[in-house]
C-alpha positions, 0 to 999 in steps of 0.5 A, a space after each residue: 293303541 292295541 298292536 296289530 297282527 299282520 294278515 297275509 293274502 293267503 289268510 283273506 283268500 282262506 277267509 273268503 273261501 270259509 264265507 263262499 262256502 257258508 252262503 253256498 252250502 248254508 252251514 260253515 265249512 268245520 263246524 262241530 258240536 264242540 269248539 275243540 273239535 271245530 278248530 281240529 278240523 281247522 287245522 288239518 282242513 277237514 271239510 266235504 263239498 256236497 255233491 248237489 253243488 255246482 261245479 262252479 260253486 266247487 272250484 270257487 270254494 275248493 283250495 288249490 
């Protein structure tokens, strides 16, 4: 049996604000051209909310 590799709370709130974001606004949040460039922009957070969504839509996806 394959060990497991223990999750936090933490990853499976950032986990559904990746998916909020993707039902929302209709592309994933970091997605680049290439992988590298999209996992960069993982690991800093480099992403932008289009104004044209809701407020409340905003602060579902939004990190606090």
């Amino acid at each position: 049996m394959a060990s497991r590799t223990a999750y936090s709370l933490e990853t499976d709130v950032w986990s559904l604000g990746c998916m909020f974001y993707t039902l929302i606004v209709g592309t994933p949040p970091f997605e680049e051209e290439g992988v590298k460039l999209t996992l960069d922009r993982v690991i800093i957070g480099e992403y932008s909310l289009p104004q044209s969504i809701s407020p409340e839509a905003s602060d579902l996806i939004r990190v606090r």
